[in-house]
Wavefront OBJ file of the C-alpha trace (Angstrom):
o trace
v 26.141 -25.716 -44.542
v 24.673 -27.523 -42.049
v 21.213 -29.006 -43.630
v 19.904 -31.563 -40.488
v 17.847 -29.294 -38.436
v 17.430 -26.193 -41.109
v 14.052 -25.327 -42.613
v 14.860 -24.334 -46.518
v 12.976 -22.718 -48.739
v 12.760 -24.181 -52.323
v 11.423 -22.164 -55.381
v 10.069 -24.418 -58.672
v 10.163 -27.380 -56.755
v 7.106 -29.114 -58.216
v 8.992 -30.994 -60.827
v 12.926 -31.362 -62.427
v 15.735 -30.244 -60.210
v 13.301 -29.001 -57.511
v 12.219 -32.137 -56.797
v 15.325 -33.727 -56.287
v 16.152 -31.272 -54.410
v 13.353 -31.518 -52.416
v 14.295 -34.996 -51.855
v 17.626 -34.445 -50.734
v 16.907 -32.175 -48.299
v 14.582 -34.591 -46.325
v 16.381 -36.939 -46.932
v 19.186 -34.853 -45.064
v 16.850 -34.004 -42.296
v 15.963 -30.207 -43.165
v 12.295 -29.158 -43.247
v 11.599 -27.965 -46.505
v 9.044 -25.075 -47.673
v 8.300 -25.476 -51.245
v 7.331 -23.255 -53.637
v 6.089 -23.474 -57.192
v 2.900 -22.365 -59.261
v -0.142 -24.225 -57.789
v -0.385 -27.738 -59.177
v -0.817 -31.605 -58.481
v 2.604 -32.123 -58.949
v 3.596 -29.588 -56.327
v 1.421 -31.428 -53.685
v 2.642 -34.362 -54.697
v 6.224 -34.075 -54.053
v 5.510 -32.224 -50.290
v 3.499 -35.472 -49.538
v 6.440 -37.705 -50.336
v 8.950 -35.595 -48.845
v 7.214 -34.738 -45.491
v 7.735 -30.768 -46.896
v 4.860 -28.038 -46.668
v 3.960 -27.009 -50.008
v 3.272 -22.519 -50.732
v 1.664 -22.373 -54.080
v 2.790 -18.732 -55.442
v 3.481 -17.827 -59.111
v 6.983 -15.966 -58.919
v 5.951 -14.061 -62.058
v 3.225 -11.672 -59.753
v 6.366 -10.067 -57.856
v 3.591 -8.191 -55.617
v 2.971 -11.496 -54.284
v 6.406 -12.439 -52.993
v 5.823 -10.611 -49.631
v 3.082 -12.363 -48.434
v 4.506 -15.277 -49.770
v 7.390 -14.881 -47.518
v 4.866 -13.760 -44.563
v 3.063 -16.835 -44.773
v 6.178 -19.217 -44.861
v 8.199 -17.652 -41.880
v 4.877 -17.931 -39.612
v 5.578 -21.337 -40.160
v 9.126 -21.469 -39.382
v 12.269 -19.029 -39.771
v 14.269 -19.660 -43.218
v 17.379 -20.615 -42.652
v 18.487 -21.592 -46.120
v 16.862 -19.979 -49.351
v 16.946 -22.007 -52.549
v 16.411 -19.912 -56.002
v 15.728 -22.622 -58.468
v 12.838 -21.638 -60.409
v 12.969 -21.003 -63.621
v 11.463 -20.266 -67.306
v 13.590 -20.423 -70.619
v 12.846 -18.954 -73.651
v 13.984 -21.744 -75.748
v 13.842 -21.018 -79.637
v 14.948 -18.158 -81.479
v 15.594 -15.146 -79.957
v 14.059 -13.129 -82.222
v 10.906 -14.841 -81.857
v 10.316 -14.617 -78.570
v 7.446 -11.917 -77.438
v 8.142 -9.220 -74.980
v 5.878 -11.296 -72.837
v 7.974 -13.712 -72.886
v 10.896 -12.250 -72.597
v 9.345 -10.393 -69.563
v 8.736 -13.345 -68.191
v 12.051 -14.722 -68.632
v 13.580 -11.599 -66.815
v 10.597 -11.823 -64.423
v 11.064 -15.491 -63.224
v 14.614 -15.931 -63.723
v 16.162 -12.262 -62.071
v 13.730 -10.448 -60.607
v 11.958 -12.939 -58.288
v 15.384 -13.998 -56.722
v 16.428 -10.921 -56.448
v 12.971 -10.123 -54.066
v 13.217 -12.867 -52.196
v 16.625 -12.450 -51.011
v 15.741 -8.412 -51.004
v 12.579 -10.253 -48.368
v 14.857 -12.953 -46.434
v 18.372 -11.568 -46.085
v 17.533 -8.818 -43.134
v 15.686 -11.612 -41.867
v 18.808 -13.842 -41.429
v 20.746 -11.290 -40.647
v 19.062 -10.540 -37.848
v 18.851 -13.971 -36.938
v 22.813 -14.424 -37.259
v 22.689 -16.673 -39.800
v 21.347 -17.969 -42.915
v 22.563 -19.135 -46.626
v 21.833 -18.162 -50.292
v 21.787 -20.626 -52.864
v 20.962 -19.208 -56.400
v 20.372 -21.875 -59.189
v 21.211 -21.132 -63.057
v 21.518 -22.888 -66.717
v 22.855 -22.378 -69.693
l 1 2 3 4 5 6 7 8 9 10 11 12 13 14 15 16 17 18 19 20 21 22 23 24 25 26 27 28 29 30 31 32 33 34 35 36 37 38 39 40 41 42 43 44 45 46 47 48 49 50 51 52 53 54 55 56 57 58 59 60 61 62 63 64 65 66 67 68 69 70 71 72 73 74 75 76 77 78 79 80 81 82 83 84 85 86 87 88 89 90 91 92 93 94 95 96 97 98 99 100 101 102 103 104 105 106 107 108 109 110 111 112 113 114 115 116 117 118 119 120 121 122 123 124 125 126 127 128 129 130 131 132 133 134 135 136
């Protein structure tokens, strides 16, 4: 995958993994759209990457189209990034169904959206990549 010249979109790239990402990337001469809940620390790792920073929780799934709207006006996605994510660490059986919803919400169903959004997208474009980010 060719990264010099490609504009990627990055989910929960305010801190952890998403940042370094987000580092790499520039550093590797892609343009990089960043997403993550609304925070200093989002803001702060566009400024020091050159990157444009979307503030969008992934948990409101009715936002995700807009979302996308808003960061192909700025430039066609070429490479999507799924890294956000929420754990439910503890035990099981004391997690709520809010959290557990969330979970679900931020983990499956947001990636699962956003490549539902992007892939006709590069499709018709002729070409694109998925990259979908997990733990154990």
């Amino acid at each position: 995958m060719r990264l010099s010249g490609s504009r990627v979109l990055l989910t929960g790239a305010s801190r952890g993994i998403g940042a370094e990402l987000a580092v790499a990337f520039a550093a590797k001469g892609a343009s990089v759209a960043l997403v993550a809940r609304d925070s200093p620390a989002l803001h702060a790792v566009a400024s020091s990457v050159g990157a444009v920073a979307y503030a969008c929780d992934l948990s409101a799934l009715s936002s995700l189209e807009a979302l996308v709207t808003r960061i192909e006006a700025d430039g066609p996605v070429d490479i999507l990034v799924n890294n956000a994510g929420v754990s439910g660490v503890g035990w099981y059986l004391d997690r709520t169904i809010a959290e557990i919803e969330q979970v679900m919400t931020v983990n499956l169903l947001a990636p699962m959206h956003l490549c539902r959004l992007l892939l006709p997208l590069m499709l018709e474009r002729g070409k694109g990549h998925v990259v979908n980010l997990s733990s154990m």
